[in-house]
N, C-alpha and C positions, 0 to 999 in steps of 0.2 A: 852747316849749322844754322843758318838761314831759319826762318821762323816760316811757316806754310800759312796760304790762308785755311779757312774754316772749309770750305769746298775739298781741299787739297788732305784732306785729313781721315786715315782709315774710321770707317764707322764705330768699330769697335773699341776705340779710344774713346769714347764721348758717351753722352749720359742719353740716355733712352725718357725722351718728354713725352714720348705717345703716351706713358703711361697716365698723364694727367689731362692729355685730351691729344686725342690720334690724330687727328687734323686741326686746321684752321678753321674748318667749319663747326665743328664741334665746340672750338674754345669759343663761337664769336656768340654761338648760341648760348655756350655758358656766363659768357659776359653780359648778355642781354637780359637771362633769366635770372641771373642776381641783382640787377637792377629793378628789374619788374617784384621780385621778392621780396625787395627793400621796402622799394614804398608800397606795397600791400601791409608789410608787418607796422610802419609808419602808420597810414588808413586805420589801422586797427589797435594799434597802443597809444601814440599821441595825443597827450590830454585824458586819457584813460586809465594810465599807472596807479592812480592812486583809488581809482576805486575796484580792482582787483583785489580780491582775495588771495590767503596764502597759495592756494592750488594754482590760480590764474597768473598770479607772481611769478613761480615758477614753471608755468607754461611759457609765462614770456620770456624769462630767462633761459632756457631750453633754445627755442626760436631763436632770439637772438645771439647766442650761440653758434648753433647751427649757420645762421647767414655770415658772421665775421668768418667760418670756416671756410664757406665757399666763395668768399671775397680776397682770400689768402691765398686760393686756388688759381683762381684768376690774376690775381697778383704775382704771386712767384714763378708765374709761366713764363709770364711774359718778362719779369727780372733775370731768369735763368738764358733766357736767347740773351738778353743784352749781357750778359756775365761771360758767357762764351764767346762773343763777336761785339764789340763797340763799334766794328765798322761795317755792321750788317744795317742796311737801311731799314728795310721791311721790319727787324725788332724795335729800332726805334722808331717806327712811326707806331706799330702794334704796343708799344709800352704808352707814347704819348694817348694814344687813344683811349688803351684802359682806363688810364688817371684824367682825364676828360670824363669818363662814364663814372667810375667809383668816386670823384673829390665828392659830388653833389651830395649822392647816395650818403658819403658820410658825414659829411654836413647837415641831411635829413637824421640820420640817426641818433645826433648829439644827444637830440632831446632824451634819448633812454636812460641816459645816467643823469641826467639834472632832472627826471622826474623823478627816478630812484632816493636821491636824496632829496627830495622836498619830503620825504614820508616820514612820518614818525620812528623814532629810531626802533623801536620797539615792532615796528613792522616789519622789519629786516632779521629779527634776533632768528625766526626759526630754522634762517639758511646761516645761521653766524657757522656750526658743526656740523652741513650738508655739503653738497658737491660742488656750494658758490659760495663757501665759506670767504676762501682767500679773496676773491673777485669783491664780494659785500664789503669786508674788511678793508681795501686798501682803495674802494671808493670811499669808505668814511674816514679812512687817514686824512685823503685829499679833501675834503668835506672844506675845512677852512680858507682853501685855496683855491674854491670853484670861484668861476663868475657865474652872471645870471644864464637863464638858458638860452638866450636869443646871442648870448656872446659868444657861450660855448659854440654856437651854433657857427656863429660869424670865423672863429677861429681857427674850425674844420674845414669851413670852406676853404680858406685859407692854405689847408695844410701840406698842399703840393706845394708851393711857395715857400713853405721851409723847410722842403729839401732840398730847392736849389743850390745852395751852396755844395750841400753834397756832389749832386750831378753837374757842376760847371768843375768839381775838384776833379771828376773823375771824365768829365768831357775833355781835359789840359790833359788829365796825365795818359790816358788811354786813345782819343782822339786826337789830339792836334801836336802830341809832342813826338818828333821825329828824333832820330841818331840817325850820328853817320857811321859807317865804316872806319874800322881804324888798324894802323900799321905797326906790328911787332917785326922785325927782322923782314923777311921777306914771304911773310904770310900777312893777310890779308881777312881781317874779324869785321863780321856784322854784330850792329850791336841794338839791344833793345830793351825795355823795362825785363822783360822778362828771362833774357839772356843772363844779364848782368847780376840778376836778383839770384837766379838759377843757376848758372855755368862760371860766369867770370868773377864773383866775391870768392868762390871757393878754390878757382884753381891753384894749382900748387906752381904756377910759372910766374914767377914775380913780375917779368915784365910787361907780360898781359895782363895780369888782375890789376897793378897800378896803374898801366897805361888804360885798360877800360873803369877804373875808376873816376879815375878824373876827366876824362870824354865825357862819365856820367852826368856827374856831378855840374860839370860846364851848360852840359845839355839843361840838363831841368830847370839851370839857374834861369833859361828865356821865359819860364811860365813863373818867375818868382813872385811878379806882381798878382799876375791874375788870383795863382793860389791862394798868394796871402792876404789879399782883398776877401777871398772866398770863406778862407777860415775865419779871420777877425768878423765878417758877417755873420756866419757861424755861432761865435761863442756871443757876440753882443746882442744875438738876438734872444738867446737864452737867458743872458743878464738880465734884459728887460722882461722879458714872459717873468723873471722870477721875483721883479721887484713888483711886478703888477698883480702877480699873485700874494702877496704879501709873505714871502717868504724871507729869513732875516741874509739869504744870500745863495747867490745860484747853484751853492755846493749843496746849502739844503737839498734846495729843490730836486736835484738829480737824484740825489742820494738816497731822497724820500722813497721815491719810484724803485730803488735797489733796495729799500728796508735795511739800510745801513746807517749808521751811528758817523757821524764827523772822525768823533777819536778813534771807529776802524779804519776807516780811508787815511785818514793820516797814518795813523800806526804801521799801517802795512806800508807806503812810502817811504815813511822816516828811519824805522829801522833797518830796512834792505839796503837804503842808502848811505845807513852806517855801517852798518854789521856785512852785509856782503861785497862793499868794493873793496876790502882788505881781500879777501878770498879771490876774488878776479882780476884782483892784481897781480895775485902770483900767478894765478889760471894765466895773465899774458905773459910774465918772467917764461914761461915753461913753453908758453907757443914760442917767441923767442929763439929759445935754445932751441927747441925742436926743429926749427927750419935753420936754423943758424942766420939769423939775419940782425944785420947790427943795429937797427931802431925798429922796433914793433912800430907800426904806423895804422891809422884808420882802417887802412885800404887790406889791413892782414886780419882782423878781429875774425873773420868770417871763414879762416882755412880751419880744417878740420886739424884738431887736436893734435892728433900724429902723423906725421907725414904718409902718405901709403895707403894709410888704412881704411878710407871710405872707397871699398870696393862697389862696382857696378852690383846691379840685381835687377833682375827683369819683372814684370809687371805680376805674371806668374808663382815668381819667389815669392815678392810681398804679399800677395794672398796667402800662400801659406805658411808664411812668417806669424798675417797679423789673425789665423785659426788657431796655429801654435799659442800664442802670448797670451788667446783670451780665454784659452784651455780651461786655467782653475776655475773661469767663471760659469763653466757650466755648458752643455749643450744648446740647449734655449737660448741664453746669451751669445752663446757662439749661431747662433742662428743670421746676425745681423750681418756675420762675413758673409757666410755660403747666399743672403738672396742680395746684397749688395753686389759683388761679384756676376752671379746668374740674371737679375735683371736690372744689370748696369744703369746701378747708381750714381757712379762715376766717370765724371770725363777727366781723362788724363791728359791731355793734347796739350799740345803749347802751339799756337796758333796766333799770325794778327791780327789784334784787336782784345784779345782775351783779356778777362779779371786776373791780373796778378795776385800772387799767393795762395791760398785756399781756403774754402769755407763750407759749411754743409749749412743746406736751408729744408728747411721741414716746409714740408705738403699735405695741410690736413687728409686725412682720409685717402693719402698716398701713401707716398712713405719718402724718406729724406732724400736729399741728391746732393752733393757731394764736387765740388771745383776741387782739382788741385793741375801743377803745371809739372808734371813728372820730367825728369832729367836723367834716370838710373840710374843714381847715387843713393847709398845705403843708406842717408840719412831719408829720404822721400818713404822710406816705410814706414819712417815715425810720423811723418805727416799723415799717409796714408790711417795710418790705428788712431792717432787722432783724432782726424774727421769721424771716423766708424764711433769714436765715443761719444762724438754728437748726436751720430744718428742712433747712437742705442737709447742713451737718456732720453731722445723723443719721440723712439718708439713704445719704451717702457712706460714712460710717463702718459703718454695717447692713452696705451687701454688702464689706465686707472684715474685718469681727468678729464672735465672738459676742456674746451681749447682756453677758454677763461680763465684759467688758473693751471696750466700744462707746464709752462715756460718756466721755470727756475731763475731766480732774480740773478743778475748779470753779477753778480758777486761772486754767487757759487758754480756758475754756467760752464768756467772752465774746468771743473774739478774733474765731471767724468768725461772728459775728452784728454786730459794731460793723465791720471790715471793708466789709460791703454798705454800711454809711451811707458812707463814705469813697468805696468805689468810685462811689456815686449822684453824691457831690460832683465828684468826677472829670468825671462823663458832664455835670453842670449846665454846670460852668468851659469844658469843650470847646465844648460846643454855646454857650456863650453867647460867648466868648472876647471880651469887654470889660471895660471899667474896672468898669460900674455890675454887669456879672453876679456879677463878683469880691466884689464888697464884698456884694451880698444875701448868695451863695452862705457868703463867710465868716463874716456877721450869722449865718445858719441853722447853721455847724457850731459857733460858738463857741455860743451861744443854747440851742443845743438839743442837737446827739449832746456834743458835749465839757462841759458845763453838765451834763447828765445823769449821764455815767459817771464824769467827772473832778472833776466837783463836791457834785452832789448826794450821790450811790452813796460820796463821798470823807469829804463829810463825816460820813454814817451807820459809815462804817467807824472813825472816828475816837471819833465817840461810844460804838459800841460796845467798842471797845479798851479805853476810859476803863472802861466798866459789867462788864466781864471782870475789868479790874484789881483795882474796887474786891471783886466778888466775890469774888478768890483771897485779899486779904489780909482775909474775914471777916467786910466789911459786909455791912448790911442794906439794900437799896434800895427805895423807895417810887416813887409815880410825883413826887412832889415832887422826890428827886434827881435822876431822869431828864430833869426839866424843866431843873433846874441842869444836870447836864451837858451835855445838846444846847446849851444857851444859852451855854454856857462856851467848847465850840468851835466856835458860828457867830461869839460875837467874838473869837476868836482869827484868824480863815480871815479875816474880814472886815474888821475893824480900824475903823475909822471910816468907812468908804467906805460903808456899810447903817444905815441906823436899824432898830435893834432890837427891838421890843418884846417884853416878858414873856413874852408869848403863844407867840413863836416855839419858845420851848422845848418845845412838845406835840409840835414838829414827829415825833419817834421816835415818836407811834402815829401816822403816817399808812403804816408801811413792814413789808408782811409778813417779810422778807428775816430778821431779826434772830432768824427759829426758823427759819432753814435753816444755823445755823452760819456760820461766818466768811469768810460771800458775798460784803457788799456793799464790800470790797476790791479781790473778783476783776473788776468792774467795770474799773476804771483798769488793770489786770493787764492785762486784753484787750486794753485800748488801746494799752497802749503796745506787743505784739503788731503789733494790726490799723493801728497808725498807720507803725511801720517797715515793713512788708509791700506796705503800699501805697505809700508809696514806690519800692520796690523794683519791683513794678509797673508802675508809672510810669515809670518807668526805664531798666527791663528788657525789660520785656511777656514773653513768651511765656514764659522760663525760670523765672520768680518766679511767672508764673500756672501752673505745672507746679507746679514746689516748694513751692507753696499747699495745691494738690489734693492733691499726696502726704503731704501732711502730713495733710490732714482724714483720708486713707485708715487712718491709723497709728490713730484715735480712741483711745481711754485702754489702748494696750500701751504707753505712752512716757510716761515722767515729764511735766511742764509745759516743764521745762527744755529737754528733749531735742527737746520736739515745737515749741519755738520756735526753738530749733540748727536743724531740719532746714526751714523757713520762713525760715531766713537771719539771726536774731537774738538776738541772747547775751544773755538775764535774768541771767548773772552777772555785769555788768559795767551799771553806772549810767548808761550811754549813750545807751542808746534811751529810759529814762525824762528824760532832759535834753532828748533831740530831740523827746521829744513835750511838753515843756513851752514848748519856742522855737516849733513848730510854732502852738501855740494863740498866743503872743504874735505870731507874725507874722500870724495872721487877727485879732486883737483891734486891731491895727494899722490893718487892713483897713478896719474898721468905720467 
């Protein structure tokens, strides 16, 4: 059970990067000739923007386009080696190098959006309904909140510097933090971020899941300062960027950037953490009973629903699991399995050094790739259609946008990615259409997709709320408070239904999410999206699977709001967040 290195690992577990540049020699040329491309397009617009014409306007918005594409190219290469191997040298020295070459480059670029707005507003209106609609529009949101352009300038330089915190979080958890070995009866368990995240929360042998819990938990506490040095860096650097921006507070600021209203970020927090910890309360009365264990405890949250029932399934199955599930959505949709699949998008490996959990990262003018840490357990194929709903919405979205306005605001980002987990549940219920398929099938969404986004991703939003707040009115936070606060809102969410321990408060360094801004909200966001959708679906079929599609086609020219309006569902109205909190209680029901 032992963890392989990345050497040690069959090829055909792992994602295929030649497709973005076949050698080293290729990418370094490609490195070079997007810097050379930079400053020519610089040479030739700086200082210049404003006496372009509408034609020239948009020649230079095209260009500049095109370059942030091939700067993303060369970017997520070299992030994809470091994603798979943190303990591959050669990637981190190829990542440091890149961000040496590209910080300058975008430091030179600044000037394109602070001469864009120095122009008359009125210069801008003819792309306000063109293909830079969204892009024009939400530089003139931020309009109020630029500096001058030499600061802009100064800022980008800058802006490998503030991702440090990120990459010192992820240099403790990935690089420097070891486990030991540990002893159940007279077997003998290795243990490691990834084991434990993967193999040991879910096993069904109480003495190993609690006993590698708390090795875990011991373990990480060595990097508790580092981390929490790194987060409070983190959030108080944001505080500041947003009071210098003159924004009336850093949730603005974030928020702005997501085209979100304060009272939905709250709303979608406040009520889940009323309205759904009844529901998951009993979800744990029912794990409980189910394993028969006389105190439900931290270290059990994470056993799958029904005793038994998360059978194995091989790499194989889940391909044609996740053909099966995206069936209703058409051939062409269904297109995203068969060349994901065929020109292995995915690495499945678990390996040292590897990114824990999983994620899909788009590659302009590529196409998407795909982490996850396979274990073959039935829940890994809702991971698996997951990702695949990432890489559909940016594929779909590519051929109707430019890269400018592709990205769908982090609010609604998760919709079509937790969408496929519904749709898969769909394809189970059909095909199984009994009593007993019912109640696995509902064991597995409540257990796993809705526990994850609605709970876990709920309660991380909650905490950080909490660590924002105290930031704005002044505090200083340590990883001490941090512990306090996670600990404060698991028993608040939990109430008596979990035994608690101390411990559980380290749980905020297990979650890179917390240096991407105010994400792990947009979680539940999606759901409740992807959960009225699919009904609708179900429903309707063909018109709701149309008005799906046309909606991924919109990718980020449309608010979150709007791009749920045209999906069939009103985020201004607390309704689909109720239906997705009765939906979970009638599968918690189920169980």
């Amino acid at each position: 059970m032992a963890l392989a290195t990345r050497a040690e690992i069959d090829k055909e577990l792992t994602w295929n990067l030649d497709d973005i540049f076949p050698d080293e020699n290729t990418y370094e040329r490609a490195l070079a000739d997007v810097c050379d491309t930079a400053k020519a397009f610089a040479g030739k617009y700086k200082n210049n923007i404003g006496t372009l014409d509408t034609a020239g306007l948009e020649s230079a918005l095209s260009a500049y386009a095109d370059l942030i594409g091939r700067m993303q190219q060369v970017g997520v290469y070299a992030s994809l080696a470091m994603a798979a191997d943190y303990t591959d040298q050669a990637a981190k020295r190829r990542m440091l190098v890149m961000r040496q070459a590209l910080t300058p480059i975008q430091a030179e670029l600044s000037f394109f959006q602070s001469e864009l707005l120095e122009l008359e507003t009125e210069r801008l209106q003819p792309f306000e309904n063109g293909s830079f609609g969204a892009f024009v529009a939400n530089l003139l949101r931020e309009k109020p909140h630029r500096f001058s352009p030499e600061t802009e300038r100064v800022l980008a330089a800058m802006s490998s510097l503030r991702d440090l915190p990120s990459e010192l979080y992820e240099a403790a958890k990935l690089g420097d933090l070891t486990f030991p070995d540990f002893t159940v009866g007279d077997t003998v368990y290795p243990l490691s971020y990834s084991l434990y995240e993967t193999v040991y929360a879910e096993t069904p042998d109480t003495d190993v899941r609690h006993r590698a819990h708390d090795i875990f938990y011991d373990t990480i506490a060595s990097q508790r300062q580092a981390i929490g040095l790194a987060y409070f860096t983190e959030v108080a650097a944001q505080k500041t960027l947003a009071d210098l921006r003159g924004y009336d507070s850093v949730f603005d600021m974030l928020l702005s950037d997501q085209q979100v209203t304060r009272d939905l970020y709250e709303r979608q927090i406040d009520v889940l953490m009323r309205d759904l910890a009844p529901v998951m309360r009993r979800y744990a009365a029912k794990l409980k009973a189910n394993y028969g264990l006389e105190t439900l405890t931290y270290a059990d949250l994470r056993l799958p629903a029904l005793p038994a029932k998360d059978r194995a399934v091989s790499i194989a199955e889940a391909w044609s699991l996740a053909m099966a599930a995206l069936d209703v959505m058409g051939p062409d949709y269904q297109s995203v399995v068969t060349r994901a699949k065929d020109e292995r998008w995915v690495d499945f490996a678990q390996n040292i050094g590897k990114s824990t959990g999983g994620f899909c990262a788009s590659v302009p003018a590529v196409h998407p790739y795909i982490l996850l840490n396979w274990n073959g357990g039935f829940s890994e194929v809702f991971t698996l259609v997951h990702e695949l709903g990432h890489a559909a919405q940016t594929l779909i979205s590519a051929e109707h946008n430019n890269i400018l306005q592709e990205d769908p605001s982090l609010y609604f980002v998760e919709a079509p990615s937790t969408i496929h987990e519904l749709l898969l549940t769909n394809h189970l219920l059909a095909a199984g259409d009994d009593p007993e398929t019912a109640r696995t099938v509902a064991a597995q969404m409540v257990g796993k997709t809705y526990f994850h986004n609605c709970v876990t991703h709920l309660l991380e939003a909650a905490f950080q709320r909490d660590v924002y707040r105290a930031v704005e009115a002044g505090e200083g936070l340590s990883a001490d408070d941090f512990d306090r606060l996670f600990l404060n809102i698991l028993r608040r969410f939990w109430g008596d239904a979990v035994s608690l321990p101390e411990s559980a408060g380290r749980t905020w360094m297990r979650q890179p999410h917390y240096y991407m801004g105010l994400y792990p909200y947009t979680y539940s966001a999606g759901m409740v999206v992807s959960t009225q959708v699919s009904k609708n679906i179900r429903e309707q079929g063909e018109p709701a699977v149309k008005a799906w599609i046309d909606t991924l086609k919109l990718g980020g020219s449309r608010s979150p709001v709007e791009l749920a309006r045209a999906a069939g569902v009103d985020l201004l109205s607390e309704a689909p967040l109720h239906t997705m909190v009765q939906v979970i209680g009638e599968l918690v029901d189920l169980i």
